[in-house]
C-alpha beads as a LAMMPS data file, in Angstrom:
LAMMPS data file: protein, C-alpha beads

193 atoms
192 bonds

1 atom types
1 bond types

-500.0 500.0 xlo xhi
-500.0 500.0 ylo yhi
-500.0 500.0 zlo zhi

Masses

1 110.0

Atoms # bond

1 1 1 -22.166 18.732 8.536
2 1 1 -20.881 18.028 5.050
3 1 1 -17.966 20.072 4.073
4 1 1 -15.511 20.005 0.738
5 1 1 -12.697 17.540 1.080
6 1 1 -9.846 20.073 -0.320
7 1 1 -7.916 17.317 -1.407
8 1 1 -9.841 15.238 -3.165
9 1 1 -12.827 17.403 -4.158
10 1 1 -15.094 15.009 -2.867
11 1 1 -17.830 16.092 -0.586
12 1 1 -17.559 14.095 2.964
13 1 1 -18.522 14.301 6.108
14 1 1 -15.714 14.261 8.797
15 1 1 -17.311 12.112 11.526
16 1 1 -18.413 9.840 8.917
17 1 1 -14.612 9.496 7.671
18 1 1 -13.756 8.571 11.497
19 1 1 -16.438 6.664 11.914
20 1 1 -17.899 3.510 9.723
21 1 1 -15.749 4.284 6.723
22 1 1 -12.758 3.466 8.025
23 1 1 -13.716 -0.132 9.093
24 1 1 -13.268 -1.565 5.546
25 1 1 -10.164 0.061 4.414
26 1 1 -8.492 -1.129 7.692
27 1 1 -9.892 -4.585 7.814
28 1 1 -8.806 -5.161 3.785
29 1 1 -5.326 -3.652 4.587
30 1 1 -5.191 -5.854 7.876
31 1 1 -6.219 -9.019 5.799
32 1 1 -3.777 -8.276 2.955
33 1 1 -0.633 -7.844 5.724
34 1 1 -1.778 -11.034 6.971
35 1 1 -2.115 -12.931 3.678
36 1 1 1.352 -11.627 2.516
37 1 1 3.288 -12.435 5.568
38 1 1 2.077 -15.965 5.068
39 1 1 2.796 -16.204 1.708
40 1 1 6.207 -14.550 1.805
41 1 1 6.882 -18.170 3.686
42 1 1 6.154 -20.186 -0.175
43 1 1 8.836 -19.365 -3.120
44 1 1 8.386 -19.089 -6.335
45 1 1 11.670 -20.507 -8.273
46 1 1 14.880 -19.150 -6.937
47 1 1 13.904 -14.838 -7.658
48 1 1 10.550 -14.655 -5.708
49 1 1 7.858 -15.886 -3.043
50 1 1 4.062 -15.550 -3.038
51 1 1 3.964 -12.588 -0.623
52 1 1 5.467 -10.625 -3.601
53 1 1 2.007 -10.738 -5.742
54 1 1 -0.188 -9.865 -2.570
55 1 1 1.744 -7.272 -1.355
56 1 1 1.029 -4.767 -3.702
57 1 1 -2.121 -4.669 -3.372
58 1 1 -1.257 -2.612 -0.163
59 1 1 -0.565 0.512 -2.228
60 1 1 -3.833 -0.224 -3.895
61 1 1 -5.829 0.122 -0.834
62 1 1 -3.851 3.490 0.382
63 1 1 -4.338 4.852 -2.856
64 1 1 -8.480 3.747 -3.493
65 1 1 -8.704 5.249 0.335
66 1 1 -6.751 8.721 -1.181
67 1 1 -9.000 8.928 -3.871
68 1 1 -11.993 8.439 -2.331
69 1 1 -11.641 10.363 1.217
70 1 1 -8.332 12.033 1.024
71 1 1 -4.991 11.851 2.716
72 1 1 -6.475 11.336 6.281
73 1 1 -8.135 7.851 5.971
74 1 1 -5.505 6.765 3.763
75 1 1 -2.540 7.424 6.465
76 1 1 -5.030 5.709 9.756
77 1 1 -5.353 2.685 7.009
78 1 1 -1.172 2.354 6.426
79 1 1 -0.597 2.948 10.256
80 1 1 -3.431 -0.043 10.818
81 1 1 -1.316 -1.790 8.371
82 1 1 1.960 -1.177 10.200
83 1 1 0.395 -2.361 13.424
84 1 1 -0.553 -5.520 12.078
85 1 1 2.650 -5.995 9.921
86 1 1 5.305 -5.166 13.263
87 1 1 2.701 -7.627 15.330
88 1 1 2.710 -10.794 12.532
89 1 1 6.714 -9.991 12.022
90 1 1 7.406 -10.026 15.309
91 1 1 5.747 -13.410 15.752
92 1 1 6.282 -15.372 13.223
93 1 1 10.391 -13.716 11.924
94 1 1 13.605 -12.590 13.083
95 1 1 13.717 -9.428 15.159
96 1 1 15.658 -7.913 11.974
97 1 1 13.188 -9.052 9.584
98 1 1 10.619 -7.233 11.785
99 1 1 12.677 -4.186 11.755
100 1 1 12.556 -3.975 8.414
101 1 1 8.862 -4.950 7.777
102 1 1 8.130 -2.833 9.867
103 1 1 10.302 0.333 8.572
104 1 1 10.277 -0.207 4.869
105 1 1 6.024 -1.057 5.034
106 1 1 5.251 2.725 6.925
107 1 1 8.010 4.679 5.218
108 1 1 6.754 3.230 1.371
109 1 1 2.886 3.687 2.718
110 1 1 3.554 7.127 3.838
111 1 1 5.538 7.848 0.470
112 1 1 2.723 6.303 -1.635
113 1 1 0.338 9.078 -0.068
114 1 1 2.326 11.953 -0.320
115 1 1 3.518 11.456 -3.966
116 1 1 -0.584 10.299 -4.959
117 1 1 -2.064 13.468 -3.624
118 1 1 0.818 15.540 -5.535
119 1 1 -0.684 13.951 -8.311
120 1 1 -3.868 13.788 -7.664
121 1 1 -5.074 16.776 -10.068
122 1 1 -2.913 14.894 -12.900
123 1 1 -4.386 12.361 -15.063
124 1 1 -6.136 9.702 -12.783
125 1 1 -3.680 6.765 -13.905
126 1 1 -0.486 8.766 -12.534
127 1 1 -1.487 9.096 -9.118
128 1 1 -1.934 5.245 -8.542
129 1 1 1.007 4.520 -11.227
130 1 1 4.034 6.837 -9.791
131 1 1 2.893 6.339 -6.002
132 1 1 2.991 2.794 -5.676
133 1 1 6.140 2.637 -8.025
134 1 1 8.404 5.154 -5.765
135 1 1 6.780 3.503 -2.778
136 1 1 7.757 0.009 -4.357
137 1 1 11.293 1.262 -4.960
138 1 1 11.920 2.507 -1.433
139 1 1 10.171 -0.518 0.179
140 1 1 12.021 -2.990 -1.753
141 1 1 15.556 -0.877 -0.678
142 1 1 14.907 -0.317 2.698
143 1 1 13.236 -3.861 3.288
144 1 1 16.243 -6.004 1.342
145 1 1 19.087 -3.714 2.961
146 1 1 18.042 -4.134 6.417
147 1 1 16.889 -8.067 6.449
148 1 1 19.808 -9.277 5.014
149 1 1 22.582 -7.189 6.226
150 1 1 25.286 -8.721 7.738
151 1 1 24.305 -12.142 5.768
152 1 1 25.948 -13.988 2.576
153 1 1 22.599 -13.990 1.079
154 1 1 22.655 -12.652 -2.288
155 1 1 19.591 -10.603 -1.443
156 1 1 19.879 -8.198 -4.393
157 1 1 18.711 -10.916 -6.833
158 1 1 15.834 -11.519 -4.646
159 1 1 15.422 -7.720 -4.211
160 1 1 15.299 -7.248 -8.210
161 1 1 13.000 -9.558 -8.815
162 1 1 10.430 -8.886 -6.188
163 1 1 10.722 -5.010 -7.496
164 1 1 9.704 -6.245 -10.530
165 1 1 6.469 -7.902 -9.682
166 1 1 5.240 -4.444 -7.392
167 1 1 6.120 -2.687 -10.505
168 1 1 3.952 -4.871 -12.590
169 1 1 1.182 -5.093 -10.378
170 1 1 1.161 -1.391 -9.879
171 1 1 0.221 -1.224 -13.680
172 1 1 -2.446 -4.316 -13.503
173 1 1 -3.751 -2.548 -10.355
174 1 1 -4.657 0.423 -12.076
175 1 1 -7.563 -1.524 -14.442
176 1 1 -9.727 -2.196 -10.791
177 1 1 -8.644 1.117 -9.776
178 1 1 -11.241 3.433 -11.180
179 1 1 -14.221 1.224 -11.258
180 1 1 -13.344 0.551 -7.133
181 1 1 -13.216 3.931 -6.366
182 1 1 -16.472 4.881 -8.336
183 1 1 -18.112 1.828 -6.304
184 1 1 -17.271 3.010 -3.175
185 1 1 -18.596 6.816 -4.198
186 1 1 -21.923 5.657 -4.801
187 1 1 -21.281 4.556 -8.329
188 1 1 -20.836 8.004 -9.172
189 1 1 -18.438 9.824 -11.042
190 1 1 -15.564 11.187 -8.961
191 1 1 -14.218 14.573 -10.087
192 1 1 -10.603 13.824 -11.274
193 1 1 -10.110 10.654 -11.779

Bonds

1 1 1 2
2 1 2 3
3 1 3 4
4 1 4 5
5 1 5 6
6 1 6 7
7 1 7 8
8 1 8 9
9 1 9 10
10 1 10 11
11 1 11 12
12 1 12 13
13 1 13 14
14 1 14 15
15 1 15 16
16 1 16 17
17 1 17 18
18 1 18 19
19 1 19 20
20 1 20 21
21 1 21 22
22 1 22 23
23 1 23 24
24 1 24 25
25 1 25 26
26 1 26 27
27 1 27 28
28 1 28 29
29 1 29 30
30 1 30 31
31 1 31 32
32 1 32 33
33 1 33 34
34 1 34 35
35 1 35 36
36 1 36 37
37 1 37 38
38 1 38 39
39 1 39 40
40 1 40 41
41 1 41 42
42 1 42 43
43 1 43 44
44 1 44 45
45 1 45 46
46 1 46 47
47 1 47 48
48 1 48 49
49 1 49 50
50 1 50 51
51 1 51 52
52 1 52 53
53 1 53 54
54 1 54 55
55 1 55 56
56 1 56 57
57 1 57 58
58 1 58 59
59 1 59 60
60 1 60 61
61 1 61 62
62 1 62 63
63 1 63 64
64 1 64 65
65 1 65 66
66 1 66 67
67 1 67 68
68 1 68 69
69 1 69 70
70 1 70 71
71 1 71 72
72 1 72 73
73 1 73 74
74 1 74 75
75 1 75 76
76 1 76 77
77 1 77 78
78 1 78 79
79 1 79 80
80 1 80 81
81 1 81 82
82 1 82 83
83 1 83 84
84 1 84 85
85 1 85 86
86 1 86 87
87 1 87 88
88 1 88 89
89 1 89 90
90 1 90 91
91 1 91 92
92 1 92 93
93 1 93 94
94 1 94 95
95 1 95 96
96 1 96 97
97 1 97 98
98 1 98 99
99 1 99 100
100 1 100 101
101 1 101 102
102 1 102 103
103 1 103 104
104 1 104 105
105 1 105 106
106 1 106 107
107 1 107 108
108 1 108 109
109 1 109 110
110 1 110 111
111 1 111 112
112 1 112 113
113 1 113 114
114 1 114 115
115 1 115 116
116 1 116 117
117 1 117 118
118 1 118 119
119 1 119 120
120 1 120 121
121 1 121 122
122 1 122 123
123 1 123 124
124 1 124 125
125 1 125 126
126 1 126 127
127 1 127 128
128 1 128 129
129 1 129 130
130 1 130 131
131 1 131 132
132 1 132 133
133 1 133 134
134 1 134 135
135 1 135 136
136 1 136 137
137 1 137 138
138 1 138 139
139 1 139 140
140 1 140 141
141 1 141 142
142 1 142 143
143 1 143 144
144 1 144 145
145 1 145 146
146 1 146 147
147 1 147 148
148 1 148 149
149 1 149 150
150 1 150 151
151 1 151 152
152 1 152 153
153 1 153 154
154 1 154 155
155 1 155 156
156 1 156 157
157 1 157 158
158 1 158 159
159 1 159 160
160 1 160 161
161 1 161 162
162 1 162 163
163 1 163 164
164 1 164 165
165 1 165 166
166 1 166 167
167 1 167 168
168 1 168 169
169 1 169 170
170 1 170 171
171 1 171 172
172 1 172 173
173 1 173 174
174 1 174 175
175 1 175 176
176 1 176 177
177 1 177 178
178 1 178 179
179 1 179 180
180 1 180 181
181 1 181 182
182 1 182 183
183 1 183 184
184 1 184 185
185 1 185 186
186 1 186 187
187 1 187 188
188 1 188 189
189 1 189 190
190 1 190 191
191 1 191 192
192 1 192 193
């Protein structure tokens, strides 16, 4: 039975969200948790590591999944993302570095979502843009406070410059944004973006 999604405006068919079409969402988000954890382990000068150019592209796989089939794939695809992210953290870091994977990756996801489909009626660029920036603000506070407290790191110069990058790549995200989401509609035209 193929109903209105009231969210997005797109016509879908529940059992066909739960089904197949949530394979690929999951399995990108799963590889992209994976690649960043890996790369977070490389630096980049004395502000950054690796991890901080891949991770990003988390928010652009909630938000592609908001566009295209609403608010219900996009939060099984972060929670698949969390499970993966606590898992990796858990093996390869500290159990405080886990904690706050863990916490700051399903509290930004979760923000990312709700502040996209407030936005989702607005022009298509401010969904994308203001989601994955508030998300990248409260992931960056939540992850920095938590792994380093208690330590002599200077973890806010780390924290300000990894903030910067997800606030770049949030705008250099948004030129695949449209052209992934009309691929994945059937290279049609999606009402509102």
């Amino acid at each position: 039975m193929t109903t209105s999604n009231q969210a997005g405006g797109l016509p879908s068919s529940e059992p066909a969200q739960q089904g197949k079409h949530w394979v690929a969402p999951v399995l990108a988000m799963a590889g992209i948790v994976l690649l960043s954890n890996i790369l977070v382990q490389y630096p980049v000068g004395e502000w950054l590591t690796w991890g901080a150019f891949s991770y990003p592209v988390t928010y652009f796989v909630t938000d592609v999944c908001n566009r295209w089939a609403g608010p219900g794939l996009a939060r099984r695809v972060a929670w698949a993302g969390f499970v993966v992210g606590v898992a990796l953290s858990l093996w390869m870091a500290t159990p405080q570095i886990a904690l706050a994977s863990g916490a700051a990756f399903i509290t930004s996801q979760l923000l990312d979502i709700s502040v996209f489909n407030q936005l989702r009626r607005k022009s298509w660029w401010m969904a994308p843009l203001f989601g994955s920036a508030v998300a990248s603000v409260v992931d960056t506070a939540i992850f920095f406070s938590i792994a380093f407290h208690g330590t002599d790191m200077n973890w806010v110069q780390l924290a300000a410059g990894d903030l910067g990058v997800k606030l770049a790549m949030a705008l250099v995200l948004l030129v695949p944004f449209r052209p992934v989401v009309r691929w994945m509609s059937g290279r049609r035209a999606v009402p509102g973006i």
